[in-house]
VEXMI-139740 format. One record per residue (C-alpha): residue in three letters; x, y, z. Coordinates in nm, 3 decimals, always signed. Layout:
- Ala|X|Y|Z
...
***
This chain:
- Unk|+13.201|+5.418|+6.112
- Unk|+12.883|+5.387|+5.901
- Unk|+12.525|+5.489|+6.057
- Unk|+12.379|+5.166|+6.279
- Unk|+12.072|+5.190|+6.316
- Unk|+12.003|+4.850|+6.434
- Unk|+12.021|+4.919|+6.807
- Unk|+12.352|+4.731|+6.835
- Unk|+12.603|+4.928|+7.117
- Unk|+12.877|+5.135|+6.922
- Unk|+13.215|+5.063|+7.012
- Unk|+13.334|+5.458|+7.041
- Unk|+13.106|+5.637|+7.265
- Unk|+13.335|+5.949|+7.352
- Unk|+13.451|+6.204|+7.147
- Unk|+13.816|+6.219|+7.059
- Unk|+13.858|+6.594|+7.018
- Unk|+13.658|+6.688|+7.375
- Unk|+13.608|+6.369|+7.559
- Unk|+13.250|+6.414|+7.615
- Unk|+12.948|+6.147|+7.520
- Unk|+12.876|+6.082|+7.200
- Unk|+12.477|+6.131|+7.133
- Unk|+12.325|+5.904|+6.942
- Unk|+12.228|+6.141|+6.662
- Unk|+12.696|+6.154|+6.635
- Unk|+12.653|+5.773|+6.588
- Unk|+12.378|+5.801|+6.371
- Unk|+12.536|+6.038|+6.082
- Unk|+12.896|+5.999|+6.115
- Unk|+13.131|+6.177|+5.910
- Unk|+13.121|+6.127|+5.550
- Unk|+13.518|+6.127|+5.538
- Unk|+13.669|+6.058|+5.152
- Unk|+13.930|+5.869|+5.321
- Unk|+13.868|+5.472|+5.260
- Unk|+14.006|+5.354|+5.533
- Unk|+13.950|+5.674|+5.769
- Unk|+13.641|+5.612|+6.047
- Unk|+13.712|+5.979|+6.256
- Unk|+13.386|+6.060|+6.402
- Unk|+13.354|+6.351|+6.681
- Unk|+13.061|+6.534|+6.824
- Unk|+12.842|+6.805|+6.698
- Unk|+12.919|+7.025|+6.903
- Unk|+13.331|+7.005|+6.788
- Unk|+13.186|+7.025|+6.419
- Unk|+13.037|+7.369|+6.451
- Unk|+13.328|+7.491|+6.639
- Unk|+13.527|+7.375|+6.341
- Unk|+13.281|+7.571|+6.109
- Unk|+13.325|+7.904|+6.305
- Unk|+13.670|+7.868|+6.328
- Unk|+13.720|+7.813|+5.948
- Unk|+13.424|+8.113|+5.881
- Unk|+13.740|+8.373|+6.033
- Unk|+14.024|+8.486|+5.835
- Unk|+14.247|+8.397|+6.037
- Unk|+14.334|+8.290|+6.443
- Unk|+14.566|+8.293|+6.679
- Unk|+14.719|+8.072|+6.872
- Unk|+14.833|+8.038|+7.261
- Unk|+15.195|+8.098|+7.142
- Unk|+15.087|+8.434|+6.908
- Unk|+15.136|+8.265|+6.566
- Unk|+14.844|+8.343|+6.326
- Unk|+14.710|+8.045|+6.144
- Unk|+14.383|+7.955|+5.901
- Unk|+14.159|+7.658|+5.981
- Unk|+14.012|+7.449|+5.723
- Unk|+13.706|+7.220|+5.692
- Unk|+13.954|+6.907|+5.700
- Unk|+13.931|+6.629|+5.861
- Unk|+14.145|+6.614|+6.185
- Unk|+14.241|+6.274|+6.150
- Unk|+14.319|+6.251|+5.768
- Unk|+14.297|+6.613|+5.624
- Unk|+14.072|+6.472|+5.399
- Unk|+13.835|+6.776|+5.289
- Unk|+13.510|+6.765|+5.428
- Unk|+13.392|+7.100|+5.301
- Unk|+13.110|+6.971|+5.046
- Unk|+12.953|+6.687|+5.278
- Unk|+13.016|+6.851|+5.675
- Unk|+12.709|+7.042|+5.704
- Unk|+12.458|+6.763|+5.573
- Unk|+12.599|+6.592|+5.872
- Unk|+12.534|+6.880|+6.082
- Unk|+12.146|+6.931|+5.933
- Unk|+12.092|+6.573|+5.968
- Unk|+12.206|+6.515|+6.314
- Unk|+12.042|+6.853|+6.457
- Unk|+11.696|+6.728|+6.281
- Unk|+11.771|+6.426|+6.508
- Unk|+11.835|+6.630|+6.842
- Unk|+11.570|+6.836|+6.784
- Unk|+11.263|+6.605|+6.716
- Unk|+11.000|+6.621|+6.978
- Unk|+10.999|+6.322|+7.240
- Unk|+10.989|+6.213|+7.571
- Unk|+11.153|+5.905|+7.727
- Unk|+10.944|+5.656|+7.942
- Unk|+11.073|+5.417|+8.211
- Unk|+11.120|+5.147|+8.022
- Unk|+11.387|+5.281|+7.749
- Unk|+11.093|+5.352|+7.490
- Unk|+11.045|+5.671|+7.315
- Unk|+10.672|+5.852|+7.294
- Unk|+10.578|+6.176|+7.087
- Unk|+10.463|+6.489|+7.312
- Unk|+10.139|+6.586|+7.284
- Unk|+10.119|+6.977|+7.147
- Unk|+9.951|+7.077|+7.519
- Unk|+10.309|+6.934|+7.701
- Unk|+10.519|+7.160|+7.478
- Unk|+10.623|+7.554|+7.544
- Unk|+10.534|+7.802|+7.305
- Unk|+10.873|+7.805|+7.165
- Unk|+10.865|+7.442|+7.079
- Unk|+10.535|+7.456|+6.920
- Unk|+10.675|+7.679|+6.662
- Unk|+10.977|+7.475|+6.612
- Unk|+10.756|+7.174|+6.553
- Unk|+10.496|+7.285|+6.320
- Unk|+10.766|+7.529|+6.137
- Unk|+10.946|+7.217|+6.050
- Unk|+10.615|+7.042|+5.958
- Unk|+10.508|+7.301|+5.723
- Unk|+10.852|+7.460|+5.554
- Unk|+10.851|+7.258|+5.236
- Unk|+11.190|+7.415|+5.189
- Unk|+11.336|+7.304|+5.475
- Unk|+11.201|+6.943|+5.443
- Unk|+11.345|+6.910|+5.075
- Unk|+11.687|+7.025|+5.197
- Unk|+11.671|+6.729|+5.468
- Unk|+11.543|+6.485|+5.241
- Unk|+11.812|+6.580|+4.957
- Unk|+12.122|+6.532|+5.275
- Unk|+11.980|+6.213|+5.373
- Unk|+11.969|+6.074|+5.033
- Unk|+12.345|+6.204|+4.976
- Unk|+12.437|+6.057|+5.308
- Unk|+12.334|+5.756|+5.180
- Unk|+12.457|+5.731|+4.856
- Unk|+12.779|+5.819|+4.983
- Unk|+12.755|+5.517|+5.288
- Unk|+12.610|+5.265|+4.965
- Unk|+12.337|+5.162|+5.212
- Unk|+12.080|+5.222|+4.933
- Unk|+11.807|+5.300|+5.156
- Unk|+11.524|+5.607|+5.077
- Unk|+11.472|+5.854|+5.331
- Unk|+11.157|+5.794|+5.543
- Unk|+10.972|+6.089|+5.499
- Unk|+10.763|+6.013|+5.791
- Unk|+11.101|+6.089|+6.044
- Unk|+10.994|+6.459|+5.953
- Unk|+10.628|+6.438|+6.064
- Unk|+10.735|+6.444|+6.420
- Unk|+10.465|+6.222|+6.510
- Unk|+10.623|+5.927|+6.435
- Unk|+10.806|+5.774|+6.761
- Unk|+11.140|+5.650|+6.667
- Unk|+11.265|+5.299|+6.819
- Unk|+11.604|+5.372|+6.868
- Unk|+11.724|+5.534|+7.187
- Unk|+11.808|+5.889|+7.230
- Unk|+11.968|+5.901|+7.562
- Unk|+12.243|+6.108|+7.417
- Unk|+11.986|+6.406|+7.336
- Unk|+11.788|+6.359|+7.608
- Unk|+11.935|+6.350|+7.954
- Unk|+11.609|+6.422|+8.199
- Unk|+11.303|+6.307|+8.165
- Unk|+11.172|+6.628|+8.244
- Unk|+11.318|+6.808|+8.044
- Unk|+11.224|+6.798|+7.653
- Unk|+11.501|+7.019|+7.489
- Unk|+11.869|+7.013|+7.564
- Unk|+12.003|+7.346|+7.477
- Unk|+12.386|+7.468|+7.494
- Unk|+12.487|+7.813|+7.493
- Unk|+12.455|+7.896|+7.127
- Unk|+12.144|+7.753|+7.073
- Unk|+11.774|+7.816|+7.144
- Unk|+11.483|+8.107|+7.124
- Unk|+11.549|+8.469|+7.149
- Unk|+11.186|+8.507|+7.137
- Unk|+10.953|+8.449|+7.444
- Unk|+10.672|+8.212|+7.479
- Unk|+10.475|+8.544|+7.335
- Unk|+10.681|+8.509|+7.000
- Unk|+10.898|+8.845|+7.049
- Unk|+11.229|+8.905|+7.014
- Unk|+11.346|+9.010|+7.372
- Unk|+11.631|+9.203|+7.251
- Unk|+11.405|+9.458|+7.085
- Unk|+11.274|+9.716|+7.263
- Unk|+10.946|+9.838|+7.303
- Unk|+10.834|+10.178|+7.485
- Unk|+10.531|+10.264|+7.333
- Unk|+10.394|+10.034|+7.122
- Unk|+10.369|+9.768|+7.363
- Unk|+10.355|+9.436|+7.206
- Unk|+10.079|+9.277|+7.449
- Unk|+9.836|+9.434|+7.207
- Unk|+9.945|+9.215|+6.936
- Unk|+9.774|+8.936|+6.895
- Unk|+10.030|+8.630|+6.829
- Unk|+9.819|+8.273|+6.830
- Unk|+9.985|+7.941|+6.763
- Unk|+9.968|+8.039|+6.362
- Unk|+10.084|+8.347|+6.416
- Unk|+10.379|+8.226|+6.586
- Unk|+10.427|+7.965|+6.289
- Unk|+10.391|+8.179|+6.063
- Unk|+10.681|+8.443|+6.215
- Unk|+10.951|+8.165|+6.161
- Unk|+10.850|+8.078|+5.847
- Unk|+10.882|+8.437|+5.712
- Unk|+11.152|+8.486|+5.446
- Unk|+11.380|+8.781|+5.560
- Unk|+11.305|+9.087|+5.308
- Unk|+11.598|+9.316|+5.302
- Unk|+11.428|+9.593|+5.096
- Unk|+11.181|+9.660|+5.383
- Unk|+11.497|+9.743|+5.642
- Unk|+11.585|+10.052|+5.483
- Unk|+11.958|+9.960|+5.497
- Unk|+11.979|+9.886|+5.884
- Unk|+11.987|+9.473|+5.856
- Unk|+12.362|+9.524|+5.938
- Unk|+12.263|+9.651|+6.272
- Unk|+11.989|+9.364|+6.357
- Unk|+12.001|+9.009|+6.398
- Unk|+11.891|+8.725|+6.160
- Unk|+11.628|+8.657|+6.402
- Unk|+11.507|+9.064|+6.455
- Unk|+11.515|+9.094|+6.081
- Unk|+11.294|+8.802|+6.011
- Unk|+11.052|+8.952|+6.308
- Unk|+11.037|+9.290|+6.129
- Unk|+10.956|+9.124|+5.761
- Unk|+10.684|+8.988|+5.938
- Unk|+10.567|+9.226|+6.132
- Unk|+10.595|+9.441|+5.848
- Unk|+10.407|+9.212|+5.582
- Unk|+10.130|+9.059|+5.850
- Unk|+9.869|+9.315|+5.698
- Unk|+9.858|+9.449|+6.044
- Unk|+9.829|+9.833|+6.109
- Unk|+9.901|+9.790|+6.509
- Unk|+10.213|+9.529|+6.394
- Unk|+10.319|+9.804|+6.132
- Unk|+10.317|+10.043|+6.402
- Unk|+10.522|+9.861|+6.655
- Unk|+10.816|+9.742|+6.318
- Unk|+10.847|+10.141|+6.273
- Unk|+10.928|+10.179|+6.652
- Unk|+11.198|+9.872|+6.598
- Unk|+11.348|+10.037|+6.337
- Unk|+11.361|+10.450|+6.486
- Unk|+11.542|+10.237|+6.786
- Unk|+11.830|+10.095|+6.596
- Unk|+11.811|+10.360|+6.371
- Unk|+11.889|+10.592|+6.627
- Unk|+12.165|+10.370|+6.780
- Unk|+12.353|+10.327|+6.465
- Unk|+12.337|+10.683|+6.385
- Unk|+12.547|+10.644|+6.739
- Unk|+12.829|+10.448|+6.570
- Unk|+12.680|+10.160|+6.776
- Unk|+12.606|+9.793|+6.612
- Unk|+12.223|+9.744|+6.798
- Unk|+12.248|+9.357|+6.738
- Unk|+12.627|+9.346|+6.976
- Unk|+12.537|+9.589|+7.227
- Unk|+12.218|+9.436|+7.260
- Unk|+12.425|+9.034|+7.279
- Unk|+12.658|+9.235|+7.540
- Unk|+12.360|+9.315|+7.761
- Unk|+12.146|+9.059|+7.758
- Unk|+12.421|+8.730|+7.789
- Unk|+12.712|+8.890|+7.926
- Unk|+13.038|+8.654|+7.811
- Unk|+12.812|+8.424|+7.584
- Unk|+12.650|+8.440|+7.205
- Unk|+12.301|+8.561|+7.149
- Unk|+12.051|+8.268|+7.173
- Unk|+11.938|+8.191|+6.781
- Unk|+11.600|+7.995|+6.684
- Unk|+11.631|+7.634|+6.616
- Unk|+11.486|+7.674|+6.275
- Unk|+11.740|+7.985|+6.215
- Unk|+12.010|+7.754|+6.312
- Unk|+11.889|+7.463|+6.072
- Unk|+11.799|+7.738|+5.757
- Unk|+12.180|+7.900|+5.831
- Unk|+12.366|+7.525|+5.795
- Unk|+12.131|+7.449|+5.463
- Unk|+12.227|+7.801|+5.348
- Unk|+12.600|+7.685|+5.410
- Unk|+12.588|+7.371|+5.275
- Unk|+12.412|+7.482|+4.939
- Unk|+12.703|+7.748|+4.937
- Unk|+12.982|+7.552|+4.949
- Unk|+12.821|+7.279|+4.695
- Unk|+12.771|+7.574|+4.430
- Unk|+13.176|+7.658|+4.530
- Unk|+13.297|+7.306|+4.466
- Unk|+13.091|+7.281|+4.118
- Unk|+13.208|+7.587|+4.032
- Unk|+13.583|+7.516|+4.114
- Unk|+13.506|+7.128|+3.906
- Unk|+13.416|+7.350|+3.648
- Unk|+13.715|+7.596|+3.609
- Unk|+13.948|+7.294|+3.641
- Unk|+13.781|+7.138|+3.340
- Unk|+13.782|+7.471|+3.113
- Unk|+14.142|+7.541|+3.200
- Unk|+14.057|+7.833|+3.401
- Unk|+14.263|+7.708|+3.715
- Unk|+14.580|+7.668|+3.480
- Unk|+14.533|+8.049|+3.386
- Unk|+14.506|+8.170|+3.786
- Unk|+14.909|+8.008|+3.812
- Unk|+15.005|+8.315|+3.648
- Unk|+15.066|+8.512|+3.982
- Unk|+14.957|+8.602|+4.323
- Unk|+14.896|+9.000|+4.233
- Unk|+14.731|+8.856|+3.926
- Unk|+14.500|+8.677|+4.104
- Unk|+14.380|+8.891|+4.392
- Unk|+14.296|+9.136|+4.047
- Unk|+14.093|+8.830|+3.897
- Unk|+13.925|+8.811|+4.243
- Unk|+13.865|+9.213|+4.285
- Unk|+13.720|+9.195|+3.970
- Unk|+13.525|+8.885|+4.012
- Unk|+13.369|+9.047|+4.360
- Unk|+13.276|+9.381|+4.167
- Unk|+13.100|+9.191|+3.893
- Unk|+12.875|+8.980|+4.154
- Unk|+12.797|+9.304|+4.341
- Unk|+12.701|+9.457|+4.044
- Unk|+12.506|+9.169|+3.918
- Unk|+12.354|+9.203|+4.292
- Unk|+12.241|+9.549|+4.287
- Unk|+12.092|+9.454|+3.954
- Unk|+11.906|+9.196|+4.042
- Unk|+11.776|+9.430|+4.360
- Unk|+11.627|+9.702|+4.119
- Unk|+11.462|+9.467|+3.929
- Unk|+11.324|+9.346|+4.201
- Unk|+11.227|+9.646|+4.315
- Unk|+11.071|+9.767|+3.924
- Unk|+10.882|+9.419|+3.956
- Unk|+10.764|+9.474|+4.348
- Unk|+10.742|+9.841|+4.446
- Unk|+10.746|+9.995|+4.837
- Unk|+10.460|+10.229|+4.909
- Unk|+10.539|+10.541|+4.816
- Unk|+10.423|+10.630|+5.198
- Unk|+10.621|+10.407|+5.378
- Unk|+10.552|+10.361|+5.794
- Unk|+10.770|+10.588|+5.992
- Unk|+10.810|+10.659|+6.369
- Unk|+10.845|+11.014|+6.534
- Unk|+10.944|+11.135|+6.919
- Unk|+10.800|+11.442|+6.966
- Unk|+10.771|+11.719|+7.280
- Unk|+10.508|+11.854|+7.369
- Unk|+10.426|+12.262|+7.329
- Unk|+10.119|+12.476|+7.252
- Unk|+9.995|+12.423|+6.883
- Unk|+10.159|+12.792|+6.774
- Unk|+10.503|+12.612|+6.830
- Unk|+10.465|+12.279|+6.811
- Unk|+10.686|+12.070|+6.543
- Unk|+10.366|+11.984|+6.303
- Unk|+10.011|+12.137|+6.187
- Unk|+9.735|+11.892|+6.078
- Unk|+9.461|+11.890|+5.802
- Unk|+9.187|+11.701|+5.790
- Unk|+9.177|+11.435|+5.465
- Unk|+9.010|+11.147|+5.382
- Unk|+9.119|+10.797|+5.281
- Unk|+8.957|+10.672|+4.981
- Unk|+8.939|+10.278|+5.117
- Unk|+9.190|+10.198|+4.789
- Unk|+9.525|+10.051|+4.813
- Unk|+9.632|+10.224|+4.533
- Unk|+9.646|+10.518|+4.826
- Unk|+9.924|+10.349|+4.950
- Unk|+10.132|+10.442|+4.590
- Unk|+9.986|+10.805|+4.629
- Unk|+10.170|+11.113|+4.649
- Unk|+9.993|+11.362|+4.871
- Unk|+10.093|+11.699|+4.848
- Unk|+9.984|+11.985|+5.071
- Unk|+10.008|+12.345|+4.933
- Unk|+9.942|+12.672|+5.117
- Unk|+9.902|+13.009|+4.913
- Unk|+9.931|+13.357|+4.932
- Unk|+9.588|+13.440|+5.067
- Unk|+9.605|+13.168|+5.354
- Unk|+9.447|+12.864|+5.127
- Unk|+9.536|+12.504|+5.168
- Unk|+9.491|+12.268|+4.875
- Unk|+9.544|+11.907|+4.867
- Unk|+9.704|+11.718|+4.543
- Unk|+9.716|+11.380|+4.553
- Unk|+9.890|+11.207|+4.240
- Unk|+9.883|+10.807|+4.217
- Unk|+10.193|+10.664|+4.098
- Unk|+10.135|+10.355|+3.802
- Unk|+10.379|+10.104|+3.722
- Unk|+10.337|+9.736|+3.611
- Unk|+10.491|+9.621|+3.910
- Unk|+10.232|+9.860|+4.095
- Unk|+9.931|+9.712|+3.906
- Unk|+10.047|+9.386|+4.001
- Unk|+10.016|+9.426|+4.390
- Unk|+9.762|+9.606|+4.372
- Unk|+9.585|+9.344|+4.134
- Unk|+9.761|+9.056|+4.414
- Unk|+9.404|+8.978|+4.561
- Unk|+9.170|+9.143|+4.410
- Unk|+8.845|+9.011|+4.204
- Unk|+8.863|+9.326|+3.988
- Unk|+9.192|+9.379|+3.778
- Unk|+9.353|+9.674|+3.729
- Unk|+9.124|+9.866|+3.966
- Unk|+9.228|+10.034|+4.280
- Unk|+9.231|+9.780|+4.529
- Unk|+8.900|+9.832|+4.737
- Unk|+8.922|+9.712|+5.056
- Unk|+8.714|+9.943|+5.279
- Unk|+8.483|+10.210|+5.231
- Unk|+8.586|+10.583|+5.290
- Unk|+8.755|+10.710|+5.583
- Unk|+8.839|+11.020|+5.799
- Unk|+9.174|+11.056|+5.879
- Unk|+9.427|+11.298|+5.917
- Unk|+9.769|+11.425|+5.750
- Unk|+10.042|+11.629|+5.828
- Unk|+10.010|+11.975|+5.684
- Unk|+10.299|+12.177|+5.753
- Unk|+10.647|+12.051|+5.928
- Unk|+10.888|+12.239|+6.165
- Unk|+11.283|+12.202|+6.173
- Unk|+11.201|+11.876|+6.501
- Unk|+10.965|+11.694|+6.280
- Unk|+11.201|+11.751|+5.949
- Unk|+11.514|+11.630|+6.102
- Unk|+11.334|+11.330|+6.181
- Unk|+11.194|+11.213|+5.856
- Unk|+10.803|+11.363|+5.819
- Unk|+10.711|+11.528|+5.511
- Unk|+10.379|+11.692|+5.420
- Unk|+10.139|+11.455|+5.319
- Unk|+10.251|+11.192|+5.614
- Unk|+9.896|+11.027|+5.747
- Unk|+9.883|+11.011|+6.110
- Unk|+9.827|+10.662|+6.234
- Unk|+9.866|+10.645|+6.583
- Unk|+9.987|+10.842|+6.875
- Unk|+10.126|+10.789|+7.203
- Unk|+10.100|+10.398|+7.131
- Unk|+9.723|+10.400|+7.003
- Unk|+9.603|+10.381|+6.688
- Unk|+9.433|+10.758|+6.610
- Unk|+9.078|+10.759|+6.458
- Unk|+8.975|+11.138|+6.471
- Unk|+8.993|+11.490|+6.318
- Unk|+9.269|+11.715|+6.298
- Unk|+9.105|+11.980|+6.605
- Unk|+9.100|+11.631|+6.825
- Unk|+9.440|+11.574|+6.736
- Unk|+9.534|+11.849|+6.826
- Unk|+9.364|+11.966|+7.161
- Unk|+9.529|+11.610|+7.308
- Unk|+9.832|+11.716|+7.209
- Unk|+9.772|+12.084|+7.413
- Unk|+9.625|+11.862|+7.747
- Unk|+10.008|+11.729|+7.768
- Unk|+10.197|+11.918|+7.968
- Unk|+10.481|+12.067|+7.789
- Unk|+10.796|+11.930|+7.722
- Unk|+10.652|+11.570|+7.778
- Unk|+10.765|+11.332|+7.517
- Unk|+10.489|+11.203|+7.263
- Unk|+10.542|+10.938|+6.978
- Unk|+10.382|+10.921|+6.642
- Unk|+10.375|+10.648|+6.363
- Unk|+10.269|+10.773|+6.036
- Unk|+10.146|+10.629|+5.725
- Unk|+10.083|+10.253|+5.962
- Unk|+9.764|+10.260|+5.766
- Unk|+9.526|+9.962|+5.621
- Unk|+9.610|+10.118|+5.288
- Unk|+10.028|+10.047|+5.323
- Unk|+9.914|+9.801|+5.532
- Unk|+9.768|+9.579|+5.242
- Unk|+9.989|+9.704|+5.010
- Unk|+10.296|+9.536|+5.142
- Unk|+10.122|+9.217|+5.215
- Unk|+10.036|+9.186|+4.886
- Unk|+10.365|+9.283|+4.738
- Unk|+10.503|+8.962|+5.014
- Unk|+10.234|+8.762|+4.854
- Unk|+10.347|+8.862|+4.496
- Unk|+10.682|+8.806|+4.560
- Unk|+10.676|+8.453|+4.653
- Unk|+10.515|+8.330|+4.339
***
């Protein structure tokens, strides 16, 4: 049945597969079924079940026969593959928008004071992600093309301060209550914008500053695998996000607290033990971990364009003869498919090195330490006195700490130069190809000798210490080191090293450069 958005009263207001109300955002964007003379509509809460169950290999059923669902329609197995998840975009952007209902049937936008912290994220995140927008502008117009009603998208329905006239009673089943959320769907972050399946012992997160932009800007932060150091199979979409940003924010306490989210799942995995499932296990026992609206609307455009590229792509081989060639046999064809998977993996891992030739890491990356306390003749590091030049370029700096014959300790420090160095370093600064001033000279102080406790856990000489015990450390090597004697021994103490203004900078330029 085509979209009515005249307020006239649908004729089908349950839904066939599971008998419950259709919303009016169901109504709204039916199904765009190829069928002519097929009408099937069902909720949206059946059409992502039918997306997870076609995302598995393969399922079983009551009776213990193994079958494969596919993105068909139920009522005419027409294929629904290319179309189904503008239909799911369109109709969450409609269950999603932010409105209360007054007495009289009429809708009225919420004023940013009524909303939670959560939803003022979701709202301006939406406002601002010109990506996201597009993507909803591009399924409506397809949505319409395909129903012939030759009408443009208002672009206004995505300013969310635009009431809309038509009832959503569907959505909306309390007054008092602005969001209807099932069990898949929500925040995993609290109204102070942090993950809560992350852990934090040290580096407590109530220092962290996280304002209404800050919060906006955490969900609008484009998930950087090459700052995870291969553990983004053991976090969430939503933790990895949090740790790009955390890790990009230009922020030397935020740096400090990503390096303690990473030594935790580090240290689970190294445990044979998936972080992201045990933590799902703990925190909502028999139900799926809570993801962010705007996750959950960026994961069915990432879908959608997916399965668009498929079906031009399979157009295409049909047309060059290509499909003709794959009738040749099944062993033939899982060997065209092998080989097809090892060429895109390869062209992956090329396109990550040159990524990574065009945007460097920090030489001195941020890493976390746990520590126990001794006396300083047996305690796991020594410290030397340095100073930080106020340059970013410090940040691409090898620092290497020699001790001789006689007892003397020399420092070397060798920068590193690349184009794609010069180029983050150059990111924001009014002087090219310099160093990157962006403070004057410093104290500070490096690690000058390591014992087998600190090696096993990463530190090398060279390592600037940052902070300690959950502060940030501004001092000289003998301070450092007479707090570490008033500990009693055997007491745990933390470290984060190289969480520096210097690294700092350096990878929020290198986000910045990126992105252009």
């Amino acid at each position: 049945m085509p979209p009515n958005n005249n307020g006239q009263q649908y004729e089908d207001t349950d839904c066939p597969i599971c008998t419950s109300s259709l919303a009016t955002y169901d109504h709204s964007h039916p199904i765009q079924c190829t069928s002519q003379h097929c009408h099937f509509n069902f909720c949206l809460t059946c059409i992502e079940s039918l997306i997870k169950s076609t995302k598995d290999e393969s399922n079983e059923a009551s009776d213990g026969n193994v079958f494969r669902v596919f993105l068909h329609c139920p009522n005419c197995r027409s294929n629904l593959g290319p179309s189904i998840r503008d239909t799911v975009l369109l109709r969450k952007v409609d269950k999603y928008r932010v409105l209360k209902h007054l007495d009289d049937g009429d809708c009225a936008v919420v004023r940013d004071e009524e909303l939670s912290a959560s939803e003022l994220r979701f709202k301006y995140a939406l406002e601002k992600d010109v990506d996201v927008a597009s993507a909803i502008e591009a399924a409506g117009a397809r949505e319409d093309e395909f129903f012939g009603k030759g009408i443009e998208m208002d672009v206004d329905a995505f300013d969310l301060g635009v009431a809309l006239s038509r009832s959503l009673s569907g959505s909306f089943g309390r007054k008092e209550s602005l969001w209807s959320f099932d069990d898949e769907e929500g925040f995993e972050a609290d109204e102070d914008g942090v993950p809560r399946s992350f852990i934090f012992r040290h580096h407590s997160m109530h220092k962290i500053s996280f304002e209404k932009e800050h919060n906006q800007d955490a969900t609008l932060v484009e998930t950087d695998k090459t700052l995870l150091c291969g553990l983004e199979a053991f976090m969430t979409e939503q933790e990895q996000q949090f740790v790009t940003y955390l890790l990009t924010s230009g922020d030397t306490t935020k740096l400090a607290a990503a390096t303690e989210m990473m030594h935790h799942v580090s240290s689970l995995s190294r445990q044979g033990i998936f972080p992201n499932m045990k933590r799902q296990k703990s925190s909502f026992e028999g139900s799926q971990i809570r993801r962010s609206m705007m996750e959950s609307i960026r994961e069915v455009i990432r879908e959608g364009n997916e399965e668009r590229r498929k079906d031009e792509e399979k157009g295409a081989r049909y047309a060059v003869g290509v499909a003709a060639k794959q009738l040749g046999g099944h062993i033939g064809a899982i060997a065209g498919e092998r080989r097809e998977q090892k060429l895109q993996n390869d062209l992956e891992l090329r396109k990550q090195m040159e990524y990574l030739a065009l945007h460097p890491l920090p030489l001195r990356m941020p890493k976390y330490a746990e520590l126990y306390a001794s006396s300083s003749d047996s305690f796991a590091l020594t410290f030397l006195d340095d100073e930080w030049d106020g340059t970013v370029l410090d940040a691409f700096t090898k620092i290497t700490v020699n001790k001789s014959l006689l007892g003397k300790v020399t420092i070397k420090k060798q920068h590193a130069d690349s184009r794609g160095i010069r180029n983050i370093i150059d990111a924001c600064s009014v002087k090219k190809n310099g160093k990157g001033v962006v403070d004057t000279p410093t104290q500070r102080v490096i690690v000058a000798s390591i014992g087998r406790e600190g090696g096993q856990q990463g530190i090398v000489k060279g390592d600037v210490v940052t902070h300690f015990s959950g502060e940030e450390f501004v001092g000289t090597a003998g301070e450092l080191i007479a707090l570490i004697e008033s500990i009693n021994d055997g007491e745990l103490l933390t470290f984060a090293f190289n969480a520096d203004k210097a690294c700092a900078e350096a990878l929020r330029r290198r986000s910045i450069l990126s992105k252009e």
